[in-house]
mmJSON file of the N, C-alpha and C atoms, coordinates in Angstrom:
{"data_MODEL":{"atom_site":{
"group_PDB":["ATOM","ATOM","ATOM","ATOM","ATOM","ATOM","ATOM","ATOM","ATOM","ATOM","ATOM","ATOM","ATOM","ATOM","ATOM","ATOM","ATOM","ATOM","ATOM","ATOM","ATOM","ATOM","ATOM","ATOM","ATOM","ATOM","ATOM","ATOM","ATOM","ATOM","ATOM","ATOM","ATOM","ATOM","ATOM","ATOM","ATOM","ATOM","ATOM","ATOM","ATOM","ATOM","ATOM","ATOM","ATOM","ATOM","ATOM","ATOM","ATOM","ATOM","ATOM","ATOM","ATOM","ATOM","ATOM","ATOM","ATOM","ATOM","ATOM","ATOM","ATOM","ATOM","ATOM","ATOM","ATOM","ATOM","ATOM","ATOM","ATOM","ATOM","ATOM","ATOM","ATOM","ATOM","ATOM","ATOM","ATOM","ATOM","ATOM","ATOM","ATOM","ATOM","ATOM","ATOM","ATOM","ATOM","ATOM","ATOM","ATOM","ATOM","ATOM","ATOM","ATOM","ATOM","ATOM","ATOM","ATOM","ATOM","ATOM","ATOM","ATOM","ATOM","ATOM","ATOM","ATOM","ATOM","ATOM","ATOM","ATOM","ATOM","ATOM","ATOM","ATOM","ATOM","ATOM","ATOM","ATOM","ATOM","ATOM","ATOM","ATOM","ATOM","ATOM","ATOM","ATOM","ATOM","ATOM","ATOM","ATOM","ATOM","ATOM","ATOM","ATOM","ATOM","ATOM","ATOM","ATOM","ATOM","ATOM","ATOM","ATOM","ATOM","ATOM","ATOM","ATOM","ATOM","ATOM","ATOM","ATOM","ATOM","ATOM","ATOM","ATOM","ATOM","ATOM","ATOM","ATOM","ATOM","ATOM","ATOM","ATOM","ATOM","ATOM","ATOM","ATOM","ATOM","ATOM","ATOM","ATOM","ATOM","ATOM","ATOM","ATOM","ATOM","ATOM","ATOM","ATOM","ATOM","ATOM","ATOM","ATOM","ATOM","ATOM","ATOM","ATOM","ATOM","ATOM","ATOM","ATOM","ATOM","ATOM","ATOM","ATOM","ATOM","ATOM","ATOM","ATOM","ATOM","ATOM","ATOM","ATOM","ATOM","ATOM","ATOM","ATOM","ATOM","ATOM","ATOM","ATOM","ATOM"],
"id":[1,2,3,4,5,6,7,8,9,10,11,12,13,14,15,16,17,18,19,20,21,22,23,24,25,26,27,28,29,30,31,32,33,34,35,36,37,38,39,40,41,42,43,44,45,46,47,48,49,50,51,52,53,54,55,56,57,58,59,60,61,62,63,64,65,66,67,68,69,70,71,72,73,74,75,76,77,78,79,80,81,82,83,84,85,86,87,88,89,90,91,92,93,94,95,96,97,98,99,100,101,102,103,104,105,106,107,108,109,110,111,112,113,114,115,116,117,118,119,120,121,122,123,124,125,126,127,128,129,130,131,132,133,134,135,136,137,138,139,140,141,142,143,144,145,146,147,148,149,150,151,152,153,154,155,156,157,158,159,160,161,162,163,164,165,166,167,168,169,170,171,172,173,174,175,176,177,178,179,180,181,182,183,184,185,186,187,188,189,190,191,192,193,194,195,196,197,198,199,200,201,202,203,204,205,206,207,208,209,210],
"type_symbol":["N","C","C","N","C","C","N","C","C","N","C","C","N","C","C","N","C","C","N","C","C","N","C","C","N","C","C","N","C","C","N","C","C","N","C","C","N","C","C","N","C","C","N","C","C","N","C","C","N","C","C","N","C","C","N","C","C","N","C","C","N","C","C","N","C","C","N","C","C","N","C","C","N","C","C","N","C","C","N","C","C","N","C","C","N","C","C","N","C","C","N","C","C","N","C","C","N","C","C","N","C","C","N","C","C","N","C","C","N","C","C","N","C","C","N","C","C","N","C","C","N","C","C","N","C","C","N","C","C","N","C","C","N","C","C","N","C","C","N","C","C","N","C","C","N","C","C","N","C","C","N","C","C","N","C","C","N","C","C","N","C","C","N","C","C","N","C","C","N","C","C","N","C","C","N","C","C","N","C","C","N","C","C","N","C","C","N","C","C","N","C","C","N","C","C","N","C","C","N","C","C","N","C","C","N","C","C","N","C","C"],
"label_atom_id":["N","CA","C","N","CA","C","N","CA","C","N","CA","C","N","CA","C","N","CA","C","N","CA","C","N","CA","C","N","CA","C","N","CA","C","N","CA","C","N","CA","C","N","CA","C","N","CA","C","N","CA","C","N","CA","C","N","CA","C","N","CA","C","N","CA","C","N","CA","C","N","CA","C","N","CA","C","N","CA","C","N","CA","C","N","CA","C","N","CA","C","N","CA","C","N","CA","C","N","CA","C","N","CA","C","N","CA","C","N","CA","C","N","CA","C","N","CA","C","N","CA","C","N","CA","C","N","CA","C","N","CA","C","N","CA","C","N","CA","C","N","CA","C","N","CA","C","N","CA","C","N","CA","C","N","CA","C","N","CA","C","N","CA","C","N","CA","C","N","CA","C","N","CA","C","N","CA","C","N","CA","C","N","CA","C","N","CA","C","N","CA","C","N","CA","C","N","CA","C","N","CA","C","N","CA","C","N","CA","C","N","CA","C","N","CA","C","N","CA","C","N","CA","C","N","CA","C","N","CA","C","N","CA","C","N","CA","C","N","CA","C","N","CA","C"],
"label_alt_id":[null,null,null,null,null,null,null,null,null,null,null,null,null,null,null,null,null,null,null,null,null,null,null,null,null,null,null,null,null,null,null,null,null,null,null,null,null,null,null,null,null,null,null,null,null,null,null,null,null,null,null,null,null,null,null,null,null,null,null,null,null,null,null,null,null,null,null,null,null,null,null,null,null,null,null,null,null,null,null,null,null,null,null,null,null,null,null,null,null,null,null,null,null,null,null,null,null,null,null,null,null,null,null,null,null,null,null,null,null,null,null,null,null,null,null,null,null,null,null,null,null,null,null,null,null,null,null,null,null,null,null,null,null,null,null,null,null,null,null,null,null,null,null,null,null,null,null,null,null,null,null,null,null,null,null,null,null,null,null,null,null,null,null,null,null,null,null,null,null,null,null,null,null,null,null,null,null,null,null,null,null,null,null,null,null,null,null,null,null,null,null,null,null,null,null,null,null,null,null,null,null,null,null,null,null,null,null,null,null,null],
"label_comp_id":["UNK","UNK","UNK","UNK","UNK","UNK","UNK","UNK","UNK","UNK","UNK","UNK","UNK","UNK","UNK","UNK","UNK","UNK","UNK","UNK","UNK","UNK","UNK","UNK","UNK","UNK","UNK","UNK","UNK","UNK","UNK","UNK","UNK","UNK","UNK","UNK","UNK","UNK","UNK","UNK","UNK","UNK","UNK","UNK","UNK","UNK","UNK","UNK","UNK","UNK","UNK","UNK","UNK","UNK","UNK","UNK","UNK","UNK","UNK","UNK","UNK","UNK","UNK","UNK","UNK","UNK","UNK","UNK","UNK","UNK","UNK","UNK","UNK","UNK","UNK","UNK","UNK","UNK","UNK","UNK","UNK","UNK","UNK","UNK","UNK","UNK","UNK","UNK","UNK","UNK","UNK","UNK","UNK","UNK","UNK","UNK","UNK","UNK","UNK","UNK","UNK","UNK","UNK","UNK","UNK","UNK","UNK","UNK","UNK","UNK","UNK","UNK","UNK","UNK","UNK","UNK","UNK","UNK","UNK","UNK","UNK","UNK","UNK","UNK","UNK","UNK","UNK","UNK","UNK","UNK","UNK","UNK","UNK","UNK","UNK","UNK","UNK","UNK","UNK","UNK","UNK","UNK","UNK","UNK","UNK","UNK","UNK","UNK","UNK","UNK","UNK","UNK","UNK","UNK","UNK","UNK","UNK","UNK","UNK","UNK","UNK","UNK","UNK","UNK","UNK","UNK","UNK","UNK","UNK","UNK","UNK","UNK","UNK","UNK","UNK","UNK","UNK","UNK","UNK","UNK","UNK","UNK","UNK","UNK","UNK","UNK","UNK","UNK","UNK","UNK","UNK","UNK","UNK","UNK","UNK","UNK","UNK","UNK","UNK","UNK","UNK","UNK","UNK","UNK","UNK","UNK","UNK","UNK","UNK","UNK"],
"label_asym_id":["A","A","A","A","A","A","A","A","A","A","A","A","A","A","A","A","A","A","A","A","A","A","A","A","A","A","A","A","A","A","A","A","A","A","A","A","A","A","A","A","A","A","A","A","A","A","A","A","A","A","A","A","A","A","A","A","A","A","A","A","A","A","A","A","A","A","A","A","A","A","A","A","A","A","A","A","A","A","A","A","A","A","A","A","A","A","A","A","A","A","A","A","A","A","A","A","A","A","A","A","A","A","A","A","A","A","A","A","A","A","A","A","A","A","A","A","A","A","A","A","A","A","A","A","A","A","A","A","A","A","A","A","A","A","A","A","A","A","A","A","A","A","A","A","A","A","A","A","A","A","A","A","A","A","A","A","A","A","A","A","A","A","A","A","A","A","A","A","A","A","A","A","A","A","A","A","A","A","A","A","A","A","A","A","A","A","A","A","A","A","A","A","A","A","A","A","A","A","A","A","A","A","A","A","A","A","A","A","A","A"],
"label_entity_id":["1","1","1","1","1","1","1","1","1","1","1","1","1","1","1","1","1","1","1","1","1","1","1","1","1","1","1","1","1","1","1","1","1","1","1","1","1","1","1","1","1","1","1","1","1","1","1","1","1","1","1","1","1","1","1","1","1","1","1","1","1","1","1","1","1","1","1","1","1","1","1","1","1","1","1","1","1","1","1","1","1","1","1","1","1","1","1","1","1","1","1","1","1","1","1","1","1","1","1","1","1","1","1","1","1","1","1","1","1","1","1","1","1","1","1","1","1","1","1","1","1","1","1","1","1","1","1","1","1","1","1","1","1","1","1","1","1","1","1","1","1","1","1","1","1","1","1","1","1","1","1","1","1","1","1","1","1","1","1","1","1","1","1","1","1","1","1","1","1","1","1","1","1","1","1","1","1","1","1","1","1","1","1","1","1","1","1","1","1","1","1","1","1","1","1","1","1","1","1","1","1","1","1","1","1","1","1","1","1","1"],
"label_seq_id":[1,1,1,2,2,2,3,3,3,4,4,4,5,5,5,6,6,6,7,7,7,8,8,8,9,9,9,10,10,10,11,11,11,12,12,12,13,13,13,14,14,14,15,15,15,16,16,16,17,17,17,18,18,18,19,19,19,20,20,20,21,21,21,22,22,22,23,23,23,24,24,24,25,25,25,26,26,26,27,27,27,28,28,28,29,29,29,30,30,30,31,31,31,32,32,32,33,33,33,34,34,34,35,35,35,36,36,36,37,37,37,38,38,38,39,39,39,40,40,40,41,41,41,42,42,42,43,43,43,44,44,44,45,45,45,46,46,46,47,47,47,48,48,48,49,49,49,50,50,50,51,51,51,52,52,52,53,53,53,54,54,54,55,55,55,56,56,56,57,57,57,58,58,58,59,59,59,60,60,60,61,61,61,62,62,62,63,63,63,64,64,64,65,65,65,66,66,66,67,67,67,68,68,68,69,69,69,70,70,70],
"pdbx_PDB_ins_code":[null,null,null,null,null,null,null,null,null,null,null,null,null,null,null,null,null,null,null,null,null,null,null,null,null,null,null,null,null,null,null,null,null,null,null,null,null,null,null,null,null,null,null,null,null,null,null,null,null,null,null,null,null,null,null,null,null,null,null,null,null,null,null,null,null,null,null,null,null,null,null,null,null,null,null,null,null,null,null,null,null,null,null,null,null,null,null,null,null,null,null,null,null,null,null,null,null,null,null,null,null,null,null,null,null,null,null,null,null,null,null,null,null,null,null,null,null,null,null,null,null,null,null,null,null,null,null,null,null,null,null,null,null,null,null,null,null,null,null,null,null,null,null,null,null,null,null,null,null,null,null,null,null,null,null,null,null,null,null,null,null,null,null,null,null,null,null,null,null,null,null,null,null,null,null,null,null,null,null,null,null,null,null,null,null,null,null,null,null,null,null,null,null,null,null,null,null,null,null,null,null,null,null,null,null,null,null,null,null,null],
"Cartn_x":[87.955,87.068,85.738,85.228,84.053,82.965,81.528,80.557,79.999,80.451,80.561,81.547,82.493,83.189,83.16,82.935,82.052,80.76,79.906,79.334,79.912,80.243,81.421,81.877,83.008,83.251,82.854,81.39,80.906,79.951,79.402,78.916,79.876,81.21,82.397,82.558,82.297,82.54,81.383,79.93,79.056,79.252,79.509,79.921,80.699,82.018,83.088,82.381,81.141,80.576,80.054,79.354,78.556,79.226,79.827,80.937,81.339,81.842,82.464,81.86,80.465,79.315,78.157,77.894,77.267,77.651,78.622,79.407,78.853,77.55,76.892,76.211,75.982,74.932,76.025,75.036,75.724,76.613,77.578,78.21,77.277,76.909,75.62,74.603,73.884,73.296,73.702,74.896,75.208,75.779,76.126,76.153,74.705,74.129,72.705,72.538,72.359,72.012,72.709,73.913,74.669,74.691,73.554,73.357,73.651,74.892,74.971,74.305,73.93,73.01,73.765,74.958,75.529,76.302,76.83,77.685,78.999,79.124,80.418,81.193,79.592,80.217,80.872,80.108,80.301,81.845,82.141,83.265,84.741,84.327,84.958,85.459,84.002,84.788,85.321,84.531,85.428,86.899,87.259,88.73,89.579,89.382,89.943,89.873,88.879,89.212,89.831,90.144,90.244,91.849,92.255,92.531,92.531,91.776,91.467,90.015,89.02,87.68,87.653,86.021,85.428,85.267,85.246,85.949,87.076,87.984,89.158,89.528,88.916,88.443,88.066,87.178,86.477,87.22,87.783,88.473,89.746,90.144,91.517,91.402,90.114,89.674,88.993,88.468,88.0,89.147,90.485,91.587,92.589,92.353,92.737,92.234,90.839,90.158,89.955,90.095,90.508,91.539,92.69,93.895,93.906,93.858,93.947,92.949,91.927,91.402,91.89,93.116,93.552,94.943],
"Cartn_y":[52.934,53.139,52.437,51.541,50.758,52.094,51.511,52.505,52.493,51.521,51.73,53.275,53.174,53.579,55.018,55.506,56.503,56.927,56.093,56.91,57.027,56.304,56.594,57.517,58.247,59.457,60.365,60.454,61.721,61.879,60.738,60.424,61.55,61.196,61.303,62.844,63.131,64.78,65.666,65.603,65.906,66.054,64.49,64.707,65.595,65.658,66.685,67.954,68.358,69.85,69.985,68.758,69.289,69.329,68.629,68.481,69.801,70.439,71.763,73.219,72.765,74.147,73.692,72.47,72.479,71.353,72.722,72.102,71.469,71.468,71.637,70.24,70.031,68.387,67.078,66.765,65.051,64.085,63.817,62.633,61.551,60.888,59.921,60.593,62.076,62.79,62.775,62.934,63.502,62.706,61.199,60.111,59.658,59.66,58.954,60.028,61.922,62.539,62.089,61.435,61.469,60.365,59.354,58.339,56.481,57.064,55.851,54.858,53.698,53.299,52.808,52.625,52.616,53.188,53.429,54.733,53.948,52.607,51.518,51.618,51.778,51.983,52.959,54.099,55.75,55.765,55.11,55.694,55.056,53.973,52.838,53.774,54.168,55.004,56.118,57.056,58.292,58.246,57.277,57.135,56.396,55.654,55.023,56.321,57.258,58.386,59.601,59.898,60.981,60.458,59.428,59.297,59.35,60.045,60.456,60.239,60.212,59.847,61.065,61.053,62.191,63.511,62.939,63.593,64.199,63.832,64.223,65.058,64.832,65.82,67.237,66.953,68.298,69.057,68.362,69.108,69.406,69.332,69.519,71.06,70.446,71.655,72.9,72.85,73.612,74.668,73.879,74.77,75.373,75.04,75.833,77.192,76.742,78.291,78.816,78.682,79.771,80.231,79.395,79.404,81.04,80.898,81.464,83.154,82.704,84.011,84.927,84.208,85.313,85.762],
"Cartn_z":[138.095,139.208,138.902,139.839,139.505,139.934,139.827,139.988,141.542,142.345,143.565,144.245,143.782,144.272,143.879,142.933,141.965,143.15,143.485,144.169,145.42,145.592,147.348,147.525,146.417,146.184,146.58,145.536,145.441,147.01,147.421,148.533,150.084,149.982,150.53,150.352,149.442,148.694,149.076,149.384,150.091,151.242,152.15,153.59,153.951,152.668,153.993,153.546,152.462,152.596,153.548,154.086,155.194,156.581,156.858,157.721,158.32,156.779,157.617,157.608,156.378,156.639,158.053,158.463,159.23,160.46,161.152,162.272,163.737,163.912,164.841,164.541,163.008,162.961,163.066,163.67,164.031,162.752,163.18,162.462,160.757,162.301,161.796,160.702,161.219,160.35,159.079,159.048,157.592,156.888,157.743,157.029,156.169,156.971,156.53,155.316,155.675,153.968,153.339,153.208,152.209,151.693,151.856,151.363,151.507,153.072,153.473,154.207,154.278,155.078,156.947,156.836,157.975,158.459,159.907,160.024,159.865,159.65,159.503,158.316,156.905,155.837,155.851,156.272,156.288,156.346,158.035,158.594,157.087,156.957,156.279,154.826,153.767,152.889,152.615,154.166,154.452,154.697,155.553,156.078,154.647,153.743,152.64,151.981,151.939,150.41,150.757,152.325,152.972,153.43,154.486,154.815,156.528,157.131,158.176,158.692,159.847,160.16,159.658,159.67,159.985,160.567,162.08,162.741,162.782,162.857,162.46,161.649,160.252,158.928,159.343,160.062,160.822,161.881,162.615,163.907,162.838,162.228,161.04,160.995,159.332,158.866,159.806,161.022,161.562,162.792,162.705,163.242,162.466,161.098,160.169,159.519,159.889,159.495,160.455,161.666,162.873,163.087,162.875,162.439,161.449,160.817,159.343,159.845,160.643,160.79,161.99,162.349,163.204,162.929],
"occupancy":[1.0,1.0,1.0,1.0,1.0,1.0,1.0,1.0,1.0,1.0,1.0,1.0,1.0,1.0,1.0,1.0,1.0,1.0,1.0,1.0,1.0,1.0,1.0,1.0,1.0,1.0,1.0,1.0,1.0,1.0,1.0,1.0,1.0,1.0,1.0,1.0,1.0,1.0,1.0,1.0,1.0,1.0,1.0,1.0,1.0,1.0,1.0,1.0,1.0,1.0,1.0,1.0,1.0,1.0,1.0,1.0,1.0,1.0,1.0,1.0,1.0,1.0,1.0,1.0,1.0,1.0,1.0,1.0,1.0,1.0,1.0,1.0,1.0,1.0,1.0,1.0,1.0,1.0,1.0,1.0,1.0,1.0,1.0,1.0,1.0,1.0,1.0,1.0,1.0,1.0,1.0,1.0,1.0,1.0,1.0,1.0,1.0,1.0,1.0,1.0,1.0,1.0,1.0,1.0,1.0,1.0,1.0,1.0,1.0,1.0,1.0,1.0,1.0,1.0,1.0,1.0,1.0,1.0,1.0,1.0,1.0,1.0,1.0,1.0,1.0,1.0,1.0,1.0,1.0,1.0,1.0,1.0,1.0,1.0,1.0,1.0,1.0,1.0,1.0,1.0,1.0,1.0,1.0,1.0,1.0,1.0,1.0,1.0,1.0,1.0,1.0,1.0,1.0,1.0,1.0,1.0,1.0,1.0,1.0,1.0,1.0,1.0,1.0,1.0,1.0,1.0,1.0,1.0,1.0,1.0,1.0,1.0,1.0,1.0,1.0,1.0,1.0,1.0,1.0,1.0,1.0,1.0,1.0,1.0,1.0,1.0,1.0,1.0,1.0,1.0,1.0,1.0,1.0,1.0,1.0,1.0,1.0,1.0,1.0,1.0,1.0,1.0,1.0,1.0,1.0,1.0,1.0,1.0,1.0,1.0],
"B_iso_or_equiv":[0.0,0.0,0.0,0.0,0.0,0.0,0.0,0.0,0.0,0.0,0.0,0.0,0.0,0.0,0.0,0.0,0.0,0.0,0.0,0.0,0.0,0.0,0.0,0.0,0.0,0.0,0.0,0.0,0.0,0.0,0.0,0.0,0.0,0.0,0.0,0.0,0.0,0.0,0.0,0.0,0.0,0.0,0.0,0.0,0.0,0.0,0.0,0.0,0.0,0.0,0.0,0.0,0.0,0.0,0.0,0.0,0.0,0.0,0.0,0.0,0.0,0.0,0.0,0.0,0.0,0.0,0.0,0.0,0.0,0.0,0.0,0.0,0.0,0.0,0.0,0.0,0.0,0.0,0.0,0.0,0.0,0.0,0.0,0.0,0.0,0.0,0.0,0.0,0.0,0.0,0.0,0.0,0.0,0.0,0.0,0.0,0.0,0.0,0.0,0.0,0.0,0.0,0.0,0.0,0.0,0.0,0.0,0.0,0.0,0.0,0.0,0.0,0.0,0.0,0.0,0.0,0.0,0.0,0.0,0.0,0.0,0.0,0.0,0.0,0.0,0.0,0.0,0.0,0.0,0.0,0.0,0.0,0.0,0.0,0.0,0.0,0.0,0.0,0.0,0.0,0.0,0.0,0.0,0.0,0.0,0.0,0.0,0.0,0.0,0.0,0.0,0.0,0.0,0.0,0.0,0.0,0.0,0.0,0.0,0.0,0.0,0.0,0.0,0.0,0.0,0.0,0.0,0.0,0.0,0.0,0.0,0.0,0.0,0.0,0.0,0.0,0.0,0.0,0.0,0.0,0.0,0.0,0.0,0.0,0.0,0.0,0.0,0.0,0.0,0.0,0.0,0.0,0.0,0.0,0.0,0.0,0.0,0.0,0.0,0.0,0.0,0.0,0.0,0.0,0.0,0.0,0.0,0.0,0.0,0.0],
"pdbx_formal_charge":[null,null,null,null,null,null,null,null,null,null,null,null,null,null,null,null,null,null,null,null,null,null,null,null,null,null,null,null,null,null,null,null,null,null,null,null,null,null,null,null,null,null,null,null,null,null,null,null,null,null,null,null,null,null,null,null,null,null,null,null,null,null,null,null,null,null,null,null,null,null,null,null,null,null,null,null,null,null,null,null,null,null,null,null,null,null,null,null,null,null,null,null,null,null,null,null,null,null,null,null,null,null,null,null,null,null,null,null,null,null,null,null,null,null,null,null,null,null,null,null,null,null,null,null,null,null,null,null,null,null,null,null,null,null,null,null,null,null,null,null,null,null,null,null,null,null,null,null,null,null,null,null,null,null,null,null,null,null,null,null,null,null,null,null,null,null,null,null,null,null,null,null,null,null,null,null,null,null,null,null,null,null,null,null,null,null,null,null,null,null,null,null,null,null,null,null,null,null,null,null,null,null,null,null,null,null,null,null,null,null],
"auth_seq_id":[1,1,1,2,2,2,3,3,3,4,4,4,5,5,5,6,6,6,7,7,7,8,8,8,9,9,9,10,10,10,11,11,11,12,12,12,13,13,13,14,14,14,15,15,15,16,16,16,17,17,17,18,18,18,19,19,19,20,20,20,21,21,21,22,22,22,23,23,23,24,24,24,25,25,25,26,26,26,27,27,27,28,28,28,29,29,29,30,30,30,31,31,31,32,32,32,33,33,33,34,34,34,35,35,35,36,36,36,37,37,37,38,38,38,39,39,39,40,40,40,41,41,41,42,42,42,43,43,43,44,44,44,45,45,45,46,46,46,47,47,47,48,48,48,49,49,49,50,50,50,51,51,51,52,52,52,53,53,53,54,54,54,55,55,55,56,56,56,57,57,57,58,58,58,59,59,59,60,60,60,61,61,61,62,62,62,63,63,63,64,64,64,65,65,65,66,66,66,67,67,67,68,68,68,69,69,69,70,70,70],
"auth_comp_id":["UNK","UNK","UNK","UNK","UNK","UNK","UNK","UNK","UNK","UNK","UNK","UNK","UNK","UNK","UNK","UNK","UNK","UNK","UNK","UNK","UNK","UNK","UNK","UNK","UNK","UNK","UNK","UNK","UNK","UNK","UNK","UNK","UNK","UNK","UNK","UNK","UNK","UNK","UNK","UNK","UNK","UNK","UNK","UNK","UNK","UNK","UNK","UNK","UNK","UNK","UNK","UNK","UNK","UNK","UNK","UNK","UNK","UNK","UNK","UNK","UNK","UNK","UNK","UNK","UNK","UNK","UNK","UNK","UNK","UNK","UNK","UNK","UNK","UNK","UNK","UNK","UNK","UNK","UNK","UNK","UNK","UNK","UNK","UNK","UNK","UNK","UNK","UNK","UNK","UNK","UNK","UNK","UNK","UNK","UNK","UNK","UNK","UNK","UNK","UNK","UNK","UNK","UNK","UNK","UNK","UNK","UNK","UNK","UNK","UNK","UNK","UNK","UNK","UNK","UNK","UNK","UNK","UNK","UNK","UNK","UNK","UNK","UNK","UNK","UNK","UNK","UNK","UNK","UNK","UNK","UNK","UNK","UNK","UNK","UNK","UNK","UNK","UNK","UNK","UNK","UNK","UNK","UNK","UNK","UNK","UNK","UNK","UNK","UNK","UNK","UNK","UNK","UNK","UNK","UNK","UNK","UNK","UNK","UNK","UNK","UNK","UNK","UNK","UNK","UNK","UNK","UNK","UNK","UNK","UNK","UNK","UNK","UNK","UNK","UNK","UNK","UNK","UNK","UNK","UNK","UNK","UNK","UNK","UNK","UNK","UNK","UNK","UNK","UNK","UNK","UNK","UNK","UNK","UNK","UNK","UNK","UNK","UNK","UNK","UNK","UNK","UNK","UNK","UNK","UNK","UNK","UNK","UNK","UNK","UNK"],
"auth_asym_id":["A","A","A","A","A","A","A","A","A","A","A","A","A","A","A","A","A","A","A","A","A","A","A","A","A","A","A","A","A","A","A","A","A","A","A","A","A","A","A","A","A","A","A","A","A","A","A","A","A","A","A","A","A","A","A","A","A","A","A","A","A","A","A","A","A","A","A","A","A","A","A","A","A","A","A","A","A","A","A","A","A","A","A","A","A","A","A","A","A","A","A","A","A","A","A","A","A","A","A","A","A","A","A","A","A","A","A","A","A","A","A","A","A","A","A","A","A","A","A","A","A","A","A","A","A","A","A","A","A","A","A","A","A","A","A","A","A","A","A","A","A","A","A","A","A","A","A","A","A","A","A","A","A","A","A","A","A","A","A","A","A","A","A","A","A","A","A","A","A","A","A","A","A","A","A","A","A","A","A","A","A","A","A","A","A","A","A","A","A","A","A","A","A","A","A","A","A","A","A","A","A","A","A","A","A","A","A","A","A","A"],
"auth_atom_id":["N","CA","C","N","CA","C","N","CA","C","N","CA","C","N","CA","C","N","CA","C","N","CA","C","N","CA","C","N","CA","C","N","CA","C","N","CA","C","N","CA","C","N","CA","C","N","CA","C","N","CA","C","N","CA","C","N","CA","C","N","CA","C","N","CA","C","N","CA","C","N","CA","C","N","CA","C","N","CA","C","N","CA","C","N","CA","C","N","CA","C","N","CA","C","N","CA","C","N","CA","C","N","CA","C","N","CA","C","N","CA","C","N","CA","C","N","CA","C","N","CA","C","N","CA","C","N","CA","C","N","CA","C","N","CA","C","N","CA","C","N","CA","C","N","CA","C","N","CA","C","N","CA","C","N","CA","C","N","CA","C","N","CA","C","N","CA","C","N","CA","C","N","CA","C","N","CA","C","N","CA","C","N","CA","C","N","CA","C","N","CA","C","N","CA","C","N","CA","C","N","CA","C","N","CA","C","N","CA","C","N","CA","C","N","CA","C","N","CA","C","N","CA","C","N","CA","C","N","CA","C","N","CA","C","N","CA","C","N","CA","C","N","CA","C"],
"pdbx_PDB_model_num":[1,1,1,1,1,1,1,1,1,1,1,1,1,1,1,1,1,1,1,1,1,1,1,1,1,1,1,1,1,1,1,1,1,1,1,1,1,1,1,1,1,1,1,1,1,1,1,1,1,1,1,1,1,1,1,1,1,1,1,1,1,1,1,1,1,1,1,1,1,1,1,1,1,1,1,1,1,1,1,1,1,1,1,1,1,1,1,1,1,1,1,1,1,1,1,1,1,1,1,1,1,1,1,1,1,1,1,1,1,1,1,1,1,1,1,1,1,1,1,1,1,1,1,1,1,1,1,1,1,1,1,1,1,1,1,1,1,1,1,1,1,1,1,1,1,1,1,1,1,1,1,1,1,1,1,1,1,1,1,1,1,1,1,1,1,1,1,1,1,1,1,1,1,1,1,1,1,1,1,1,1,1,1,1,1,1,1,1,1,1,1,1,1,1,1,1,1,1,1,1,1,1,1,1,1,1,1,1,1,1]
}}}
């Protein structure tokens, strides 16, 4: 793993925290805290480490734990 990609990661590993503790902030938002400077890159190394957008990530995880709470 080069050191790009190292921070991509962990970059990637932030987003989906915030993603699914703070369901209400914007996409873009939590691209930018998380250090990316575009939402192109964003989308680009979320979907390569995840497999899935962002979005997607979120609407997933967020019918699973409703799922689950009933």
């Amino acid at each position: 793993m080069t050191f790009s990609q190292y921070v991509n990661t962990c970059r990637v590993n932030y987003a989906k925290e915030q993603l699914l503790g703070q369901p209400d902030k914007k996409v873009l938002a939590i691209a930018t805290d998380a250090g990316f400077s575009t939402e192109v890159s964003f989308f680009r190394a979320f979907k390569s480490l995840t497999g899935v957008t962002p979005n997607e990530f979120r609407a997933k995880k967020t019918n699973i734990t409703k799922q689950s709470n009933t």
